[in-house]
N, C-alpha and C positions, 0 to 999 in steps of 0.2 A: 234652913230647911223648915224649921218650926214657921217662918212667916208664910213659907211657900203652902205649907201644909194646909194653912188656915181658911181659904177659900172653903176646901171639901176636908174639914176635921171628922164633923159628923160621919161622915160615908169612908174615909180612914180608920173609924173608929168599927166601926159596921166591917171590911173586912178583916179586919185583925180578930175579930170576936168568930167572924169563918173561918179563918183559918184554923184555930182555937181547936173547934167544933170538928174540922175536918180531921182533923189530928187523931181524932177517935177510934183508938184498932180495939181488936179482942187480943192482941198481942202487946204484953208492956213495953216490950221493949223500941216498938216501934213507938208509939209515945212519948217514949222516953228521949228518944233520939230525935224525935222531930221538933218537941218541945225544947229541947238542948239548943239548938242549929235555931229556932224561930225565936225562942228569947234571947235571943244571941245581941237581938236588935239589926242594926244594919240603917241603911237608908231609907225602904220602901219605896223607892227610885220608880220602878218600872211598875206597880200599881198606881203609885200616882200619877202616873201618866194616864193609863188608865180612866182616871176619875177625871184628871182636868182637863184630856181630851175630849171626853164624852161629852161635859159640864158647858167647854167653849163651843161645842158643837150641839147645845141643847140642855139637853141634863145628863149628870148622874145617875142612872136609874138603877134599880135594883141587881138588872142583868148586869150591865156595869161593876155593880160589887162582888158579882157570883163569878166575871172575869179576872175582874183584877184578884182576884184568890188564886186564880189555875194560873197566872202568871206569875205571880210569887211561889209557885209549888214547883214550877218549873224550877226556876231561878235557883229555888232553895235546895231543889235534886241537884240541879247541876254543880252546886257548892260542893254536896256531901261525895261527888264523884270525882271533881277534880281533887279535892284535897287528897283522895285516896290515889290517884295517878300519881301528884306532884308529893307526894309524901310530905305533906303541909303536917306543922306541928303545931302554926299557931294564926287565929285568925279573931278580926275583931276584938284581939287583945285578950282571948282566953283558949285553951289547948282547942284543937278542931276536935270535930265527932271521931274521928278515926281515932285520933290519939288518945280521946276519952274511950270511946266503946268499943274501939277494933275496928279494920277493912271491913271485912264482910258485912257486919250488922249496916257498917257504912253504906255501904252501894246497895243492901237490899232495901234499905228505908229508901233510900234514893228511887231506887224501884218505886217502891210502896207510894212515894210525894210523884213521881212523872204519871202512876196509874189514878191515883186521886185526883189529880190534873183532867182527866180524862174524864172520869166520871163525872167532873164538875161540866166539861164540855157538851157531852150529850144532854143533859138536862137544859143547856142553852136551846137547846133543840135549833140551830145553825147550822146548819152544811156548809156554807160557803167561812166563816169561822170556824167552824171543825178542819174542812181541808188547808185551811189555812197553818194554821196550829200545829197539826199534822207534817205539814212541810217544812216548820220550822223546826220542828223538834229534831228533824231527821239531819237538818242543816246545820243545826248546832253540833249534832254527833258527831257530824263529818268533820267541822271544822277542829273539832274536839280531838278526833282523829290527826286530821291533816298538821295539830299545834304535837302532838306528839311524833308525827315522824320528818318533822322539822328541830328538834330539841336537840342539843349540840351541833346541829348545823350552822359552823359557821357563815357557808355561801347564799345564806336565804335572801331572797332581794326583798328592795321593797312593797314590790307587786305581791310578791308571795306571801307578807308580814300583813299585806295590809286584806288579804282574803283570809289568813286565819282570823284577825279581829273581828273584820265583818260578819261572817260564819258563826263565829264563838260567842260573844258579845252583842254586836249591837243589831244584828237579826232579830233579840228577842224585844229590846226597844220598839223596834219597827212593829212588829208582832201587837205590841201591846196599842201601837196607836192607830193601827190599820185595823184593830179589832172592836177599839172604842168609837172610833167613825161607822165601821158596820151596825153594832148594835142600834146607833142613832138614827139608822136608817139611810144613810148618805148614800152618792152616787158614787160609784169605782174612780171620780177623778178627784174627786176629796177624800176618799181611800186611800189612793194611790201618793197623796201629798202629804195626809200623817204617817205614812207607812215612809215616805223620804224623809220627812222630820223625824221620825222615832231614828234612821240607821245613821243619819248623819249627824244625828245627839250622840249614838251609840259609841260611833267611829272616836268622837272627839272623847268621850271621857274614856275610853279605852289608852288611848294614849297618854292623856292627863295619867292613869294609873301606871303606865309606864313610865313617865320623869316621875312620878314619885316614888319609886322603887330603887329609884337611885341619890334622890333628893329631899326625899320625905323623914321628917318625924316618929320614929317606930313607936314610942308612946300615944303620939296621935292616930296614927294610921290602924293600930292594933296588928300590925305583923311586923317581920323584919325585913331591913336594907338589905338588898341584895338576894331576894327570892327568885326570882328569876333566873339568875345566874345560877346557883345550885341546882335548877331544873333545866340549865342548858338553852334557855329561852330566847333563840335568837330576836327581840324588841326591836323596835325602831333606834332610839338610841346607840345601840350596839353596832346597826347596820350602817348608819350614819357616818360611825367612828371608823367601824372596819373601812369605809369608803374615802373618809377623811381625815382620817388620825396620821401620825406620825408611824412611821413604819414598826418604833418600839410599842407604841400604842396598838395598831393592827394585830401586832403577835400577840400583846399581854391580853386584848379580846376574846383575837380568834382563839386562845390555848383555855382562856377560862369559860366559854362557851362549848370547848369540846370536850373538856375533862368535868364541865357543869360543876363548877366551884368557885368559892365566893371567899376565896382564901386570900386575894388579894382586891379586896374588895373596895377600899380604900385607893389603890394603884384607880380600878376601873370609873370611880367616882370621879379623881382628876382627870381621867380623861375624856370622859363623855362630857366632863363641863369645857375643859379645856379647846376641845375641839369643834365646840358649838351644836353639838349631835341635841341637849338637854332643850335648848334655845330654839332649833331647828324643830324637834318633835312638839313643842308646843305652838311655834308657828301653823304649821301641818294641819294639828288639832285647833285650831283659830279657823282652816280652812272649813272644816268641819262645821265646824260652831258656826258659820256663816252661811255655809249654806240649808243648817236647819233653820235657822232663823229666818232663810227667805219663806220658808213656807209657811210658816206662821202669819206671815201679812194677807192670807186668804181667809185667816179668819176672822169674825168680827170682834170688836175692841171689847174687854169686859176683864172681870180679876182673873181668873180661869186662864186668860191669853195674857194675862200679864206673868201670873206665876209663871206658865209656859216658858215666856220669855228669861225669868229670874235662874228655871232649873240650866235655861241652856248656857246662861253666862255663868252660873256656880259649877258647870259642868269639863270648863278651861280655869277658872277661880276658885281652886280649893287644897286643903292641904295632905285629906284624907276620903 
C-alpha cells in the first residue's frame, strides 16, 4: 500500500489533515470518538481511489481532496454503525468504539461523521455528485438492512449474497470513482466505466474479506476467526458448502449459522476448505478483479493507472 500510496502522498497527506480538521465538534465527545475510530488507521482504500482516479484522469485537485474526506466519513460512519449491529468487540486489532464508548455515543457520532459527509458535499457545489452520493448512502442502508434480515439464514443464495455485498461494500468503491471522473470533468461514459471499476474492485475485496474470515491471521487481520458466524452471516463460503459439502458438513453449517455461533469453529474451517467453498470464493473474486481491470485499459498509461492496477491485484492478494 505504502508503494501504491506514493503517486499522490502529498494529496493523502492533505486529506488526512481534513479529516483532522472536520472532526471538530463543540461536543468532546464526538471528537473523541471520531478520532478514536480515524486513528484506528485502516487502509484509506476508498479515498485513494479517489485521488488516483481523478490523477489518471487529469489531476488531483483540491475538490478531489474535499471528496475523498466525505468518502472516508462515510466509510468511517458506517464502521461505528455496523460494529454496534454485529456487536463487534474487536476491530483493527484494538476494542471497537462501541466497546470503548457505548452503542449510542456510537451510532450518534455515526450520525454526526454521515452529516459531516454532507456538509462537505454541498460546498462541492455538484448536484449531479450530490444526487449521486445521496443515492448511495441510501443504498448502502438497504443493503445494511437487507445483510441483517439475512443473518442466520441459512437458505440465502447466491444471488442474494452477492446483492447484500454489492449494496453494502462495493457501491461505495463505485461512488468514490464515479465521483472522481465527475469532478475531472468527464463525460457519463467514462463515469459510468470508474463507477464499474470502483463495484467490481468492491465485489472482489469483499469476498477476499470473507476467505479471510475463515483463513486469515487474527493477529494480522486485527479481528477474529470466525466473526461472521457469530453474526449468523450467511458468506459465500458458507453458501458454497451448504451446496457442496457432505451432508454432515451442511448440517454442522447450516446449525452454526442459525444458532450464529462460532463454537465449532474449527469443525467449519475444515469444511469450507475441504469442500473447495474457500478456493471457489476466491475464484469468483478473481472474476471480479478481471472485470475491473478491463476498465482500466480506457485510461491512458501513467503511475496513477498503474497504481490503479497494483490496488486491484492486492485486492485478491492479501492477507488482511
Amino acid at each position: 500500500m505504502e508503494a501504491i500510496r506514493t503517486s499522490v502522498h502529498r494529496e493523502i497527506q492533505q486529506v488526512n489533515d481534513l479529516i483532522i480538521d472536520q472532526l471538530q465538534s463543540r461536543v468532546p465527545l464526538v471528537e473523541n470518538i471520531g478520532h478514536y475510530i480515524v486513528d484506528a488507521g485502516g487502509k484509506r482504500l476508498r479515498p485513494l481511489l479517489v485521488l488516483l482516479c481523478g490523477a489518471a484522469l487529469g489531476n488531483a485537485s483540491e475538490r478531489h481532496i474535499k471528496f475523498a474526506a466525505v468518502i472516508e466519513f462515510i466509510h468511517t460512519a458506517t464502521l461505528l454503525h455496523d460494529d454496534v449491529v454485529d456487536i463487534s468487540s474487536l476491530r483493527r486489532g484494538r476494542a471497537t468504539a462501541n466497546a470503548e464508548f457505548g452503542n449510542a455515543p456510537s451510532v450518534l457520532v455515526g450520525d454526526f461523521l454521515y452529516t459531516r459527509a454532507f456538509q462537505l458535499l454541498v460546498q462541492l457545489a455538484d448536484m449531479d455528485i450530490l444526487r449521486n452520493m445521496a443515492d448511495t448512502t441510501n443504498t448502502i442502508a438497504e443493503g445494511e438492512v437487507l445483510q441483517l434480515t439475512r443473518a442466520g439464514d441459512p437458505s440465502t443464495s447466491e444471488v442474494q449474497y452477492l446483492e447484500i455485498i454489492t449494496n453494502k461494500t462495493a457501491i461505495l468503491f463505485a461512488a468514490a470513482c464515479y465521483g472522481a471522473a465527475a469532478l475531472g470533468g468527464q463525460d457519463e461514459e467514462c463515469r459510468l466505466r470508474q463507477h464499474a471499476f470502483g463495484l467490481n474492485l468492491g465485489i472482489a475485496f469483499q469476498m477476499i474479506d470473507d476467505v479471510l474470515d475463515y483463513e486469515g491471521d487474527p493477529a494480522t487481520m486485527g479481528k477474529n476467526i470466525g466473526d461472521d458466524l457469530t453474526e449468523g452471516k450467511p458468506t459465500l463460503p458458507l453458501i458454497y458448502t451448504l451446496q457442496h459439502g457432505s451432508a454432515d458438513e451442511q448440517t454442522l453449517i447450516r446449525d452454526a449459522i442459525t444458532n450464529k455461533t462460532a463454537d465449532r469453529i474449527a469443525d467449519v474451517v475444515a469444511a469450507v476448505t475441504r469442500c473447495g467453498a474457500l478456493d471457489y470464493t476466491r475464484s469468483q473474486a478473481k472474476h471480479y478483479h478481471d472485470l475491473a481491470l478491463e476498465q482500466l485499459q480506457y485510461l491512458p498509461d501513467s503511475d496513477h493507472r498503474s497504481a490503479m492496477m497494483k490496488i486491484t491485484a492486492l485486492s485478491i492478494n492479501r492477507d488482511h
